[in-house]
Every structure is written in C-alpha cells, then in structure tokens.
N, C-alpha and C positions, 0 to 999 in steps of 0.2 A: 504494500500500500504506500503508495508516494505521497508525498508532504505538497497541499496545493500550491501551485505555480506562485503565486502571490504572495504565500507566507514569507512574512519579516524573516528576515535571518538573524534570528538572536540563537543566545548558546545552548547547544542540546541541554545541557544541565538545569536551565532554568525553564525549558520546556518539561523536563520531567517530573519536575518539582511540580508543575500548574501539574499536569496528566496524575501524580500522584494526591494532590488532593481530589482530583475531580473520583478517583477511581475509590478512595476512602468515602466520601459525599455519596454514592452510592451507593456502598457498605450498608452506611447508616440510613438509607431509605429517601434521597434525594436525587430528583431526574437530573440526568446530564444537561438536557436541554437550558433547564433554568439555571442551572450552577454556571452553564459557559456564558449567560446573560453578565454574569461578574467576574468573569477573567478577563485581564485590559486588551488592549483589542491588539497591542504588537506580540500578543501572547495567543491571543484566539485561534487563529488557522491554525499553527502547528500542534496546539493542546487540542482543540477538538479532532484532529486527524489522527494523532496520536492514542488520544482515549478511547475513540473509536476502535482500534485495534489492540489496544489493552484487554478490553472488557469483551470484543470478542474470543480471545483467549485466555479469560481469565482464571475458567474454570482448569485448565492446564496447568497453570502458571502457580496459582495455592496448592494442586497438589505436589508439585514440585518442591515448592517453598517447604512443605511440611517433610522431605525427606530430605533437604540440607539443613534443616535447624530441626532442633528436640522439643526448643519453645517458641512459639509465636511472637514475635519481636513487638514494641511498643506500635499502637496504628498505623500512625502516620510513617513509619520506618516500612512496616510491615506492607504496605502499601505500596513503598517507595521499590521497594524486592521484589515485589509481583508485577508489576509495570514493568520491570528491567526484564523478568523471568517471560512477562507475556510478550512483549517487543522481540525477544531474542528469537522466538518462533515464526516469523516473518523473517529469514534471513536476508531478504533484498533492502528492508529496511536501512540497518544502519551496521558495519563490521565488528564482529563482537566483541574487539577487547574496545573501541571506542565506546559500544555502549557498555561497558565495564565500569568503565575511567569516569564517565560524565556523569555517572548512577554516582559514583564515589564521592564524588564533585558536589553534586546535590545535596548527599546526604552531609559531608562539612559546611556546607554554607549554610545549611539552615540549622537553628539553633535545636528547636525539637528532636532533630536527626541525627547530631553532629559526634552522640557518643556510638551511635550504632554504623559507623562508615565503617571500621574493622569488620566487623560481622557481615555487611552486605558485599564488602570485597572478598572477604574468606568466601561465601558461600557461590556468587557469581563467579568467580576461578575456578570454585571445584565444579560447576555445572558446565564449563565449556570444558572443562579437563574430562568429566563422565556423561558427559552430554549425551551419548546412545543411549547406555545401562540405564542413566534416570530416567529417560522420556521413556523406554520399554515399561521398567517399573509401575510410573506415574501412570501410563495407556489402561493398567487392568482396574483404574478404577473409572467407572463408566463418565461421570464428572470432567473430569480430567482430556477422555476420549472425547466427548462430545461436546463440551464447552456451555453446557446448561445445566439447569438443577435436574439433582434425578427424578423429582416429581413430574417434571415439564418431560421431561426422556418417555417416564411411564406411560403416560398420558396420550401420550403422540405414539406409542405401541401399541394402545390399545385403540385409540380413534381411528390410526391410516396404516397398518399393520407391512401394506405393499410398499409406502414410501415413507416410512418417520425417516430414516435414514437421510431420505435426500433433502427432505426439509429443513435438518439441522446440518446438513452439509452447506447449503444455499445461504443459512445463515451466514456463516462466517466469510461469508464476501460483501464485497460492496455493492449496495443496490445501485440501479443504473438511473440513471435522469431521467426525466420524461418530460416532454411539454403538451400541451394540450393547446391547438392553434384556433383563436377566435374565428369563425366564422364570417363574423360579421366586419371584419379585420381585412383579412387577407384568406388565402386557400394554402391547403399544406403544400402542394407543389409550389406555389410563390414563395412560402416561407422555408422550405425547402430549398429552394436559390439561393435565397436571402443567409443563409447559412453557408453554405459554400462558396458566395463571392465572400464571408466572414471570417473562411477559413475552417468552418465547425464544420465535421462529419458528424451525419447524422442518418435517420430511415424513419420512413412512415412505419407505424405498426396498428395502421388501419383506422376507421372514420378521422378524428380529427386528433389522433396522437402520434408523435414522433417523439424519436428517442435517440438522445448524444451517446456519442461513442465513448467522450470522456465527459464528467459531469464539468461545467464552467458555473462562474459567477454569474446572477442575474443579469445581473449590471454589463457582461458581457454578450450579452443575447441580442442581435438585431431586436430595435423594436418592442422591449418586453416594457418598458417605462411606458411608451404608448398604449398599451392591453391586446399589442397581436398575439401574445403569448401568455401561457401560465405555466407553474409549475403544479404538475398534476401525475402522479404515474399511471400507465395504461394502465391496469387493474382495477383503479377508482372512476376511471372517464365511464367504466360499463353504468355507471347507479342513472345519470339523466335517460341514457337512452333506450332503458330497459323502464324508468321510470313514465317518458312521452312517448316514446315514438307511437306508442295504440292510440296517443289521446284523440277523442272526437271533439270536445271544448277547443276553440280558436282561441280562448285568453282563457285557459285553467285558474282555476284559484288553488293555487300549491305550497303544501306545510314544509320547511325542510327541519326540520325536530328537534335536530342536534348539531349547528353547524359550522360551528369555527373548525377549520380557518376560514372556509367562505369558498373552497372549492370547487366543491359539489353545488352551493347556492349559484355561485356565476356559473359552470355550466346550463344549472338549469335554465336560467335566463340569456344564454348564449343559445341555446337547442330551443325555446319558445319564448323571443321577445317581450310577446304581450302577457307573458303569464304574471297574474301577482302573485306574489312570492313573500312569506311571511318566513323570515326566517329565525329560529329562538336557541338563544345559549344562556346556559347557568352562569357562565362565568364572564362576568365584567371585562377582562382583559383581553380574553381570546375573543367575547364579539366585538369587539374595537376591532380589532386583523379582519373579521367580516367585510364592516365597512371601508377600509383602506383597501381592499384587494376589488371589492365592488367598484371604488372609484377610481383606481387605477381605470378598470375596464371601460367605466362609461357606462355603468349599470344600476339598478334600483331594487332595494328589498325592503320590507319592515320588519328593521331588526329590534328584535326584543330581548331583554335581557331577566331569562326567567326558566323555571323549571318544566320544563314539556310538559312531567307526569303532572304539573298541579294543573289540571286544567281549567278549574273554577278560575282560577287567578288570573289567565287572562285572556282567554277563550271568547270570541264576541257573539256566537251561536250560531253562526253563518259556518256550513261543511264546506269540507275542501273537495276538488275533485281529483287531487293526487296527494300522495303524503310520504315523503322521502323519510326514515327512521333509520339514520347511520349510528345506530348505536351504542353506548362507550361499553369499553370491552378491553380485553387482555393483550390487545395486538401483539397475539402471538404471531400472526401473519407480517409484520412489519419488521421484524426486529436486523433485517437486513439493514434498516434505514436506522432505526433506533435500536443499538445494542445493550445499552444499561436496561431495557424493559425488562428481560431473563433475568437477571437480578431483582431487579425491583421486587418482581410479582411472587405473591405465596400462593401456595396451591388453594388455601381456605380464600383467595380472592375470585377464582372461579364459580364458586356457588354465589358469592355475595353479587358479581357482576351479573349472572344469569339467574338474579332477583330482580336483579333492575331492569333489564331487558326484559320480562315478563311485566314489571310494572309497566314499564312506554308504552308496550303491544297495547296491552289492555284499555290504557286511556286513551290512546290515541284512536283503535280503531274505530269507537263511533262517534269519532268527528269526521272519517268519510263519508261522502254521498255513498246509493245504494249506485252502481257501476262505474265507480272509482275503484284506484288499485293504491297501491300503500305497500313499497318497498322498503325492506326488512334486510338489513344489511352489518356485518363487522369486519373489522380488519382481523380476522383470529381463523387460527387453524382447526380449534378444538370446537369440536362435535359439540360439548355441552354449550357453545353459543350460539350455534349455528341451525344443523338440521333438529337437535332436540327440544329449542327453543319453539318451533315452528311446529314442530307435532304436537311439540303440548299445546301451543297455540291454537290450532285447528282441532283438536281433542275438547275444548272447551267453549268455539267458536263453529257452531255446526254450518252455520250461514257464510263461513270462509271458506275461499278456492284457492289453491296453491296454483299456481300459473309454469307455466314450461319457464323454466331460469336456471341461471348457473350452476347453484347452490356452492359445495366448495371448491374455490380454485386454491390448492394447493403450492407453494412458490416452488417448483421443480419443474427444470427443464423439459417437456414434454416431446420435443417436436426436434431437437436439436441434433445436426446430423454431423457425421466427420468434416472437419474442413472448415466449419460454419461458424463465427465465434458464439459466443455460449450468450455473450450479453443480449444475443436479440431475443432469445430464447427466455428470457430471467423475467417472473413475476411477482408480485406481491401476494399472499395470502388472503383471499377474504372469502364470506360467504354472503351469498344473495339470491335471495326470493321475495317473490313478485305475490300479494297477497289481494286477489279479486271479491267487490262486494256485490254480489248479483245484485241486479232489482226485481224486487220484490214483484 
C-alpha cells in the first residue's frame, strides 16, 4: 500500500507515532474516521494510509507481539509494536531495518514511550531474525490468519459457508474509487474523456458508475467542484434504480430514512428530478454533509434532523410513494473502505442492530401508499441483517411482496478472469430488497 502522492514528507517516526495513537483510539472503542478529524493535516495523508494498513493487519501483528514478549507492554508502547509488527507484513511498504530504526525513534521521542525503546528494538530484531518460524506459529491461530475477531470468522462460516474465505481475503485490500456521473451534468462517455485528456484511467462499470484505477483526491477530479461527479461506489448506485426505475408517479413523493452522507439522497434526485425528497438523519453533523453534497450538485431535499423510527415527531400524514430504508448496520460489507469497523464491532452489536432494523421496517412501512415499494437495504454481509430481517418482516406483514432484487452481494470477485486486473472485479458488500405494497 503506497503512501498518497501528496502526503507531506515529514519523518516516518513521527508518522508512527500519529498511526500508533490512532491504532490505540480504536482499542478503546473510537472510529478512525473521527480520530483522523484531529491529526494536523501535514500529518493526515501519511497516518490515515498508514492506519489503514495497521488495522488491517492487526489481528496478525498482536498475535505476534504476544510470542516476542511474556507481558503486554504499557498501551501506548504496546501499540507503538503492533503498528511496526502490522506495517512489517506489507513488505513493499517500507525496508525492515528502517522500519526498525524509526519504530525506535518514536518510541525515545515521546515521553510515554521512551522507557520501553529497549524492548521494542529487542523484540523487532528478533522478529526479522525468526520472521518465518513466528508468522508459521502466529498462522494457527485463526485471529492472526484472518485478521478479524473470531466471532466475525464464525459468523461468516456459518452465513456464506462457499465464500467466508474470500470475503475476509477482499478485506484486507484497498477498496477501489468509484464515481457516480451526474446525468444531468454531463454522460459517462464525456466524463470519461474528461479523464483521460486529465491523465486518470479509468472504466465505466455500467449505468452511470465509473471507477479509477488509482483512487485520487477530489479536488483532482475534472469537474467534481461543479457536481458532474460524486463519490459513490458501484455497489450503492444499485438503491435509486432499483428504488424508480418501476415508478408510475412523474414527481414521486420519496422518504430517504437514513441518509447522510447525502449519496443515495442526490442520486435519487439525479435519476427523478421532480421527485420531492424528504430526506431524515438522527444526527446533526452528518445531515449538514447532506446539505453540502446537495448543493455542491444543484439539488433540493427536506432535510430533517430527527429519528425515522419516531414517527409521530415528524411525520405530516401525507404517504410517500417510495421509501429508501439504508439502514444503520454493522458494515460488515464495507470494511475494505473502513478497516477499524472489525475492531470496533462486538458480536452482542448484531442483535442490538437487527433490533433497530426491525424497528424502521415496522414504522416506516405504513407511511407507504398501497403500490409503492420501500427499499430495505445495508452495507453488511451477515444474514442476520439482511435476508433474516426480511423474513421476519414479511412473517408479520402478510400484505408485503418481496420483489425480484439482489439481496446479498457478497465483496468477492465473481467474474474475474486470468489477465484481467482484479480491481474491476472488486465490490462492496450489501444486501437489498425491494419490499411491494399491493392495492388493496
């Protein structure tokens, strides 16, 4: 994994040091995402690149740690050893005795760390000295081999028994860019040009997505300041056009439920202009990114700041005639893009998430008209969000039709042949079904 084009060149040591708190902050139950909001910004690129591939080998990298020491060294030290332990597993990264040296480096310059540099240099010597015999050792515990909790391993044995395997292989690469081309903008073949006189390779991956060969900065995107472009990955452009393309309504009245960042909202109103579009988050911060991402485009929603499920609170009793329900969920299907999530998540969060999904269903389906449809969507691999959510659903909703739909696309390359590179092949994890209200 290379260090983006743009990153500051400041000294590996002081990048490890950010990458070592960010990989502790995790430990303790806090997202990468918000932690790298407060790393200074000539420090940002190379700590978020680098944590990124910390944490997807992290699960390696502790059992490692735990057969060069007897004890668990003080956090932030302990930290500081697993990040040098997980980096060292990418050997394109950086040549090992530098990352030795700069690990060393870190740990005297900062005061928390400074008595444990002895320790972290003994144990990173003996690990390039026995480097086969450990990583053999370390492989037989499943952990270790797969770079996820074992609960999450089980899980995925028992829900996709023909591919867990490849789903936790898929993980630990880097997901690929996507953009999603305004319609109303320009056509992907134009913005397709528009890329190539830019220098960016890229390829349509059908209706209006295309996808970089290397991911770049927005800001270096023909045109993405103007709204010909979003960031969107194939896997999510399916929710609008599985959600309109049936509709008979020329200006739908449509719910989007759950919707920061605003991505799925601007599709929807990029795929049908006239549609009004109510779109609702719990959370104050992330529908502000609604609004900004709408008016980057040139687009209109009402956005409300409130909880779906309560729907006395702000529901005006006018039905919708579609209802998009992107669900919050364990994005286990994401964690290509977001690696600290495998960490994060306890296993006791899967039942509590697929409580809450049972609550949305429920209040939200009869604020549909009787033949409207109301898409039922997560980013997760796991059966209990997905198809089990839906049966129960329809087990208690006899007046609901489950519609011909995806249900789970699994992120393993399906289609991918000799010769081909693998990125065009690479998708994100979600499940989605299309949930019909006859009339009566």
């Amino acid at each position: 994994m290379a260090l983006p084009n743009d990153a500051p060149r400041v000294p590996l040591w002081r990048q490890l040091q950010a990458v070592a708190r960010l990989v502790q902050g995790v430990r303790d139950g806090r997202s990468l995402s918000q932690q790298l909001e407060g790393v200074e910004p000539t420090l940002r690129p190379g700590a978020q690149a680098l944590s990124f591939a910390a944490l997807r080998w992290l699960g390696r990298a502790q059992a490692l740690r735990s057969l060069l020491v007897r004890r668990v060294p003080a956090p932030m030290a302990d930290a500081l050893l697993c990040t040098s332990l997980a980096l060292a597993q990418d050997g394109a990264m950086y040549e090992p005795f530098t990352l030795v040296d700069q690990t060393v480096e870190a740990a005297k310059r900062d005061r928390a760390m400074r008595a444990h540099a002895g320790l972290l240099n003994a144990c990173l010597r003996r690990f390039l000295r026995e480097r086969e015999a450990l990583t053999e050792a370390a492989m037989a515990d499943a952990v270790a081999r797969w770079n996820h909790p074992l609960w999450w391993i089980e899980r995925l044995q028992r829900d996709h028994p023909a591919q867990w395997q490849g789903i936790l292989e898929a993980a630990q690469h880097a997901a690929p860019m996507d953009m999603r081309v305004n319609p109303r903008r320009t056509s992907v073949a134009e913005y397709l040009a528009q890329l190539e006189r830019a220098g960016i390779e890229a390829c349509s991956m059908g209706g209006m997505a295309i996808r970089l060969r290397q991911p770049r900065p927005v800001r270096d995107l023909p045109g993405f300041l103007d709204g010909l472009v979003s960031v969107q990955s194939a896997a999510a452009q399916r929710a609008a056009p599985l959600l309109l393309d049936h509709m008979i309504e020329r200006a739908p009245r449509v719910l989007d439920a759950c919707a920061a960042p605003g991505g799925k909202t601007a599709h929807l109103l990029e795929r049908v202009p006239e549609a009004a579009v109510t779109a609702l988050e719990i959370d104050a911060h992330r529908a502000a990114r609604i609004g900004e991402n709408l008016s980057r485009l040139g687009l209109q929603a009402d956005v409300r700041v409130t909880d779906a499920a309560a729907v006395e609170t702000w529901w005006t009793g006018e039905r919708y005639d579609a209802i998009l329900l992107d669900a919050p969920c364990s994005a286990s299907g994401i964690v290509s893009r977001h690696p600290d999530v495998r960490w994060l998540r306890r296993e006791s969060d899967i039942a509590q998430l697929a409580a809450q999904q049972d609550r949305l269903l429920a209040a939200l389906w009869p604020l549909l008209k009787p033949g409207g449809n109301l898409l039922y969507c997560t980013c997760s691999v796991f059966v209990e969000e997905g198809r089990n959510r839906i049966e129960s659903f329809l087990a208690n909703n006899s007046g609901a039709v489950c519609m011909p739909s995806p249900g789970h696309l699994l992120p393993v390359p399906a289609e991918a042949q000799a010769g081909v590179d693998d990125n065009r092949h690479r998708e994100d994890g979600f499940y989605y079904a299309l949930l019909h209200k006859p009339v009566a």
